[in-house]
C-alpha positions in Angstrom: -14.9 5.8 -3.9 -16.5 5.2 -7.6 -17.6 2.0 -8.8 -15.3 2.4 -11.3 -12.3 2.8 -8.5 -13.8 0.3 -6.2 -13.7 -2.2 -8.8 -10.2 -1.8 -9.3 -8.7 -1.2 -6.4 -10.8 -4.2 -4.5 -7.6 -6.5 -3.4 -8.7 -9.4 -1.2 -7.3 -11.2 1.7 -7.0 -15.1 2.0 -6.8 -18.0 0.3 -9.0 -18.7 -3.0 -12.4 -19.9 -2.1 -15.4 -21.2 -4.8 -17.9 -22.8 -3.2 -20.4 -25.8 -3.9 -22.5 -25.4 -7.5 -25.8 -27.2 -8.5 -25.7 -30.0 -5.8 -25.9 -30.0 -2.4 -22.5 -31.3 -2.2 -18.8 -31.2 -2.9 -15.9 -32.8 -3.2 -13.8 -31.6 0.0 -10.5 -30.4 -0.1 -8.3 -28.7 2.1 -7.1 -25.3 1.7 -5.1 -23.2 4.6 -6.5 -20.5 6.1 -9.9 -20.7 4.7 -13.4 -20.2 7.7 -13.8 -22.8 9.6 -17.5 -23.1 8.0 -16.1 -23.5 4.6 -15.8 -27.3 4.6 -17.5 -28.5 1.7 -15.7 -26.7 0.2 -12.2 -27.3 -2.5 -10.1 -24.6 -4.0 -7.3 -24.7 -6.7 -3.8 -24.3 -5.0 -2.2 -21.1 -5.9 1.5 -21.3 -4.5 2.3 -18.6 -2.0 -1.0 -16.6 -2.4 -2.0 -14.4 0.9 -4.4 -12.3 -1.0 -6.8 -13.6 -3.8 -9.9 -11.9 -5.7 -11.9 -12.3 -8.5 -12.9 -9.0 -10.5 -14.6 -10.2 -13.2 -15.7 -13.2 -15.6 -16.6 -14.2 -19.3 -18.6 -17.1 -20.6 -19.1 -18.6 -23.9 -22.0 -20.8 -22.4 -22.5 -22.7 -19.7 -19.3 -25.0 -19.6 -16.9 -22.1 -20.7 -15.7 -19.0 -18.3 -12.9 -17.6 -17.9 -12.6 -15.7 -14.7 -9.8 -13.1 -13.8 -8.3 -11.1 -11.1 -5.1 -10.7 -8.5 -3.6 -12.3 -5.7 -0.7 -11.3 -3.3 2.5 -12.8 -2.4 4.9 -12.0 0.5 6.2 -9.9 -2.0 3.8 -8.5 -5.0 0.3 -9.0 -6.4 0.2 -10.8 -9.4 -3.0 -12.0 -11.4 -4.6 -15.1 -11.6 -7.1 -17.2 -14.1 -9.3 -19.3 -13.7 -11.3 -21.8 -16.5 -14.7 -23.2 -15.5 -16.1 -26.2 -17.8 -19.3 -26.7 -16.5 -18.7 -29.4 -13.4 -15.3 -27.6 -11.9 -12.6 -24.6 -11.8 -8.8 -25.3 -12.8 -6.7 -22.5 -12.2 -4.7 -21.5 -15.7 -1.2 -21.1 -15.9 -0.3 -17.7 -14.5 -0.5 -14.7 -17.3 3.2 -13.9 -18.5 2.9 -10.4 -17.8 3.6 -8.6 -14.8 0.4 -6.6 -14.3 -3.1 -7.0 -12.6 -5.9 -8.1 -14.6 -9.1 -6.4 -14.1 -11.4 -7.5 -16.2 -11.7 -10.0 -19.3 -13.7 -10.7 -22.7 -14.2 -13.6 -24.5 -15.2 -13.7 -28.0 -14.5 -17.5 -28.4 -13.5 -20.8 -26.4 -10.3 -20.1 -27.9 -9.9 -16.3 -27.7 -10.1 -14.6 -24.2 -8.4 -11.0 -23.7 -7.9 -9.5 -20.4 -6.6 -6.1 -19.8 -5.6 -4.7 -17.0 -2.2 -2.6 -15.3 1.4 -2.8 -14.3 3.7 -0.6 -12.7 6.8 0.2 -15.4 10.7 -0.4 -14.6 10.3 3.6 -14.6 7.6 3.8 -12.0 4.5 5.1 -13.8 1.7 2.2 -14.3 0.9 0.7 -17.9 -1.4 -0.6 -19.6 -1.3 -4.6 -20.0 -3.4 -6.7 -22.2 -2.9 -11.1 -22.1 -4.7 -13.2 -24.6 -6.0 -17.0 -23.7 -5.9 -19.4 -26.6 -7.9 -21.8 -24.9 -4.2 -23.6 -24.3 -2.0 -20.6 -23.2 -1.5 -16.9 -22.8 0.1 -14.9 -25.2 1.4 -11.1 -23.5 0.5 -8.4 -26.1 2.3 -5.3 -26.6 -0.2 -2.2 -25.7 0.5 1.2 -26.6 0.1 4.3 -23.4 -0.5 7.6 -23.9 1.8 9.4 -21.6 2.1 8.2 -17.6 0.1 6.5 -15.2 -2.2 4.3 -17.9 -4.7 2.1 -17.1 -7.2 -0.2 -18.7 -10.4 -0.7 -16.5 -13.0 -2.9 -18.9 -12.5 -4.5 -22.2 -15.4 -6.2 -25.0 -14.7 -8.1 -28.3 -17.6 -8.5 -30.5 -15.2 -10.9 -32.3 -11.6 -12.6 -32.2 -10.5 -9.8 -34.6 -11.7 -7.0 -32.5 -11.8 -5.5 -29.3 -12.2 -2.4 -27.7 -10.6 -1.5 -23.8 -11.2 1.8 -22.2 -9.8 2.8 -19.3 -7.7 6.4 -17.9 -4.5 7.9 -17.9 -2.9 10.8 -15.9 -4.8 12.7 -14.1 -7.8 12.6 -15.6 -7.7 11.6 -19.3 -10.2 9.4 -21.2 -8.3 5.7 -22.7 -9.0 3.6 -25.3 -7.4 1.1 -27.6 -8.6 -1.0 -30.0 -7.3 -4.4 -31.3 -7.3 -5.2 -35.1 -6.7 -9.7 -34.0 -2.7 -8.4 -34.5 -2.1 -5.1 -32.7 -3.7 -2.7 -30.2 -3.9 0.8 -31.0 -4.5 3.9 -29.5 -8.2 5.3 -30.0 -9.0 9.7 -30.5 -11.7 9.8 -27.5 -13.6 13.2 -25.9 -12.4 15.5 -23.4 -9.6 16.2 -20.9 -10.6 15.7 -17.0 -12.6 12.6 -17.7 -12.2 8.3 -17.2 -13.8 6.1 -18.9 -14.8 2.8 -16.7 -16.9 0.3 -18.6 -17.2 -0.3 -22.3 -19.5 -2.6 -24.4 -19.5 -3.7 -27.7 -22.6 -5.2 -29.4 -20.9 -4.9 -33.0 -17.7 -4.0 -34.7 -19.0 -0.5 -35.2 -21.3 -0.3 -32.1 -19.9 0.1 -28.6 -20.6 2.3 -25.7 -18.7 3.7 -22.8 -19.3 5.0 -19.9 -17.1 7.3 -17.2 -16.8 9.9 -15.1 -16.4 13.5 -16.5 -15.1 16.7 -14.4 -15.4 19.5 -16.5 -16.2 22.3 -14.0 -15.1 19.9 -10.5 -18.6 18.4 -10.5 -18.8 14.5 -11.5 -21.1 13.9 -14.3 -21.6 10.5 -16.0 -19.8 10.8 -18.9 -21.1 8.5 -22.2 -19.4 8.2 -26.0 -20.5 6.1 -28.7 -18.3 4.3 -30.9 -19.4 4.2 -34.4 -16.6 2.0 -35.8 -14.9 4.8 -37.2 -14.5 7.6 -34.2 -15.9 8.0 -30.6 -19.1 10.6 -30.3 -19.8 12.2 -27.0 -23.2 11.7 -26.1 -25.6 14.0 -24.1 -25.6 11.9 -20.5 -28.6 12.0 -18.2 -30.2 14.5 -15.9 -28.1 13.2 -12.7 -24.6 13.3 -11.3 -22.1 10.3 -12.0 -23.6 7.0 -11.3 -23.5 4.3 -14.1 -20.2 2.4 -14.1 -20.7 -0.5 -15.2 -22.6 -1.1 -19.0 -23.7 -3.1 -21.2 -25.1 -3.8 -24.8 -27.0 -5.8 -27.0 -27.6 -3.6 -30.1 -27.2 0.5 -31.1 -30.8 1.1 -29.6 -30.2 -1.0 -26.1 -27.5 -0.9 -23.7 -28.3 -1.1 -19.7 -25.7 1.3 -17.3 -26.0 0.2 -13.6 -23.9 1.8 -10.6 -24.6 3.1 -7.0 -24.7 7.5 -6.0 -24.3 8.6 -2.7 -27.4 9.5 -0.7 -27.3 13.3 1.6 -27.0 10.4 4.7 -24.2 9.3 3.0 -25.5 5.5 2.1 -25.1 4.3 -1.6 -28.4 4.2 -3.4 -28.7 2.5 -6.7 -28.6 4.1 -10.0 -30.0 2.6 -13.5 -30.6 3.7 -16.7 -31.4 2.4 -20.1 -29.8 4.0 -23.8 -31.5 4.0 -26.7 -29.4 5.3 -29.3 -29.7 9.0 -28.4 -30.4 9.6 -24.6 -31.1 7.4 -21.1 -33.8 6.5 -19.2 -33.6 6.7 -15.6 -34.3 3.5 -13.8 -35.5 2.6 -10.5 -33.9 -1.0 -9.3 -35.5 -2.6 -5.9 -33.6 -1.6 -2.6 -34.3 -5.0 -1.2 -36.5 -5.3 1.9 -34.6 -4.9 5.5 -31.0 -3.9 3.7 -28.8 -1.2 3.5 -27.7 0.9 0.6 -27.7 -1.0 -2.6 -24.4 -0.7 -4.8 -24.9 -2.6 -8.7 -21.2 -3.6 -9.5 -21.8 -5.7 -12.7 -23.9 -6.8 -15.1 -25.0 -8.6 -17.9 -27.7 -8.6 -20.8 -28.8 -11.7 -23.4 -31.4 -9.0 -24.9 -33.2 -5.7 -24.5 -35.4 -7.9 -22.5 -33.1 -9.6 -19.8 -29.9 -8.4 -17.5 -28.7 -9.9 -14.5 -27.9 -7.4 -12.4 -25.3 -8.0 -9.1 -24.1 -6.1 -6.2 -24.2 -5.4 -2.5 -27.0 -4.6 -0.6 -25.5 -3.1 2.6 -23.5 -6.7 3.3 -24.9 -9.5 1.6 -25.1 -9.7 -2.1 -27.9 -9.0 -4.5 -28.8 -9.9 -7.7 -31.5 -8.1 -9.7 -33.2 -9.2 -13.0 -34.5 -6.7 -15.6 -37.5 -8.0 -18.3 -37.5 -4.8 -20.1 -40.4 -2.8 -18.1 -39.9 -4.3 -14.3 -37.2 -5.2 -11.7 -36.8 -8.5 -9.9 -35.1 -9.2 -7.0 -33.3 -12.4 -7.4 -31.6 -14.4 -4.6 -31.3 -10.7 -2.4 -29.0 -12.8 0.1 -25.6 -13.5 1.3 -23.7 -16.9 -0.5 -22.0 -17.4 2.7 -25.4 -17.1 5.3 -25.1 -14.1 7.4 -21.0 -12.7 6.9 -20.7 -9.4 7.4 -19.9 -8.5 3.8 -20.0 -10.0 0.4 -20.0 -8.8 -3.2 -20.1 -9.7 -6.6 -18.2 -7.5 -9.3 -19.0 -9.1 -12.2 -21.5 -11.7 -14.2 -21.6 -13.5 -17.3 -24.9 -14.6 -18.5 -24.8 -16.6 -22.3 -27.8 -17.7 -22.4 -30.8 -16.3 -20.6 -31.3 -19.0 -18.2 -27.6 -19.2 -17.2 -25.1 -16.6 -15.8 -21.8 -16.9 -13.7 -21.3 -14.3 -11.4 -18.3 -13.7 -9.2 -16.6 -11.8 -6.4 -16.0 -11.7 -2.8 -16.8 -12.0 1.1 -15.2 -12.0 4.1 -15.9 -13.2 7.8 -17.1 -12.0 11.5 -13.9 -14.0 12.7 -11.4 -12.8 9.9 -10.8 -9.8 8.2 -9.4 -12.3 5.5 -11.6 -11.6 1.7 -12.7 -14.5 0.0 -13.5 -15.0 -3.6 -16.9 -16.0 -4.5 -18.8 -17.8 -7.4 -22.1 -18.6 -8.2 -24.2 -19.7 -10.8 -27.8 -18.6 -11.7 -29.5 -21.7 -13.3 -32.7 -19.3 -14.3 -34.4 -20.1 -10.9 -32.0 -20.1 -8.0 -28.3 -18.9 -7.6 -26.3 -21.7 -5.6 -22.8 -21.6 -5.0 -19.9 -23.6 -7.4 -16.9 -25.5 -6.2 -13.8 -25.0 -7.6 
């Protein structure tokens, strides 16, 4: 499975979970069906929920995020928000819509937009977009190009613009643009190709990155938005890799991802744009762990990104100065589970990111949601 399929398709099992922050800890709180080892531990109540995960997260500084992703009823899976000030969560009153949000941008304290997918009275799924006010959601009208639309990643430069990419059919670049009133659909490159990750340093300045299929072979597929029409650009010497991007000018953007190894294990992929082509990075493969996956990222400059994944079973966090990798806090939040991962992070300032995601246990096959904060030194886990 892609990155950019793993990331939406990732649907935990259990109840929400956000575990202790900066001290040593927590208000406790009870909340059913959660491990046994989890007892410092306090969670919003979300009525019903039998499946909860969070897929990614935006922050406007250190007491602002926004976090989104999906949980599952007796009877459907819904989506879920969550607001972090700086001390605590509070979960937000559920989106309007009927879709699943996968991924969210915040421009503002006062304007969030998450995008994401629904499945239509007709059958076919459709693209969804929700905006956050800071006080409530507002469900936007999004346009779809034929059947089976998604929206996988979104990035607003500002209130009055954003851009969301994503696929439709069977293998058919998407992407819409919003003007601060309406989104509208976007001319992109060619047929028997997704897009996956988009990011935006400026109004005319974004990038995305995909998967493209022209002769049955995945390549990494890259376009440039100019603020007028999408370019293709000439993608690196490898095979599809980069999911996940992002930007902090026309001469920088970072693209992180995993390939598949000829033993089958994921191995990580990197590479840095500037302007015209990549360069191929190497990230760490931490000591002792299995194959490394990078699911999300985030950059303050050309000269720091937080970099998060899975090494293999526990999570990993990389940092990037512009010439070397670090491995950061290359450890599982939860000890020694079996699995965890963290999709996305959200970094405003350089010595402060939120990252999310998920874990589950040896005793459960329940999933988890996961969130921790990097405070520039150490990631430690924060309470809801």
């Amino acid at each position: 499975m892609t990155p950019i399929a793993r990331k939406f398709l990732i649907c935990g099992v259990g109840p929400l979970i956000l575990l202790a922050t900066m001290a040593a800890s927590s208000d406790a709180g009870a909340v059913s069906h959660r491990p046994s080892h989890a007892t410092d531990s306090s969670s919003p109540a979300v009525g019903g929920a039998t499946e909860l995960v969070l897929t990614s997260v935006s922050c406007v500084s250190s007491t602002n995020c926004l976090a989104v992703g999906s949980y599952t009823t007796t009877s459907s899976t819904v989506s879920v928000a969550l607001a972090w000030n700086g001390h605590s969560w509070r979960t937000l009153p559920k989106p309007p819509g009927t879709g699943v949000l996968s991924a969210v941008s915040c421009a503002s304290a006062t304007s969030c937009m998450a995008v994401g997918t629904a499945i239509s009275a007709a059958g076919p799924t459709v693209t969804v977009a929700e905006l956050w006010n800071g006080s409530r959601w507002r469900t936007l009208d999004t346009p779809n190009r034929a059947s089976d639309d998604l929206l996988d990643s979104v990035s607003c430069p500002s209130p009055k613009e954003c851009i969301a990419v994503g696929w439709y059919g069977m293998g058919h670049t998407l992407a819409e643009i919003w003007n601060g009133t309406r989104w509208q659909l976007m001319k992109t490159g060619p047929a028997g190709s997704q897009f996956g990750s988009v990011s935006c340093s400026g109004p005319a300045n974004c990038l995305a990155v995909g998967v493209a299929e022209p002769a049955g072979v995945a390549k990494l597929l890259t376009e440039v938005w100019n603020g007028s029409e999408w370019r293709v650009a000439t993608p690196p010497g490898y095979s599809n890799g980069i999911g996940f991007v992002a930007c902090t000018s026309d001469r920088f953007c970072l693209g992180v991802g995993s390939n598949t190894t000829s033993s089958g294990h994921p191995a990580p992929a990197a590479a840095m744009w500037k302007g015209t082509r990549w360069l191929t990075l190497h990230p760490v493969t931490p000591s002792g762990r299995g194959g490394l996956g990078l699911d999300g990222l985030s950059c303050t400059s050309a000269t720091h990104c937080i970099v998060v994944g899975n090494a293999g079973g526990p999570v990993v966090a990389e940092e990037w100065n512009g010439t070397t990798w670090h491995t950061i806090g290359a450890k599982s939040a939860i000890g020694d589970e079996p699995a965890s991962n963290l999709f996305g992070v959200s970094c405003p300032t350089a010595r402060w990111c939120m990252a999310v995601g998920d874990y589950f246990t040896a005793s459960s096959p329940d999933t988890y949601p996961l969130a921790e904060v990097w405070d520039g030194t150490a990631w430690r886990l924060v309470t809801a």
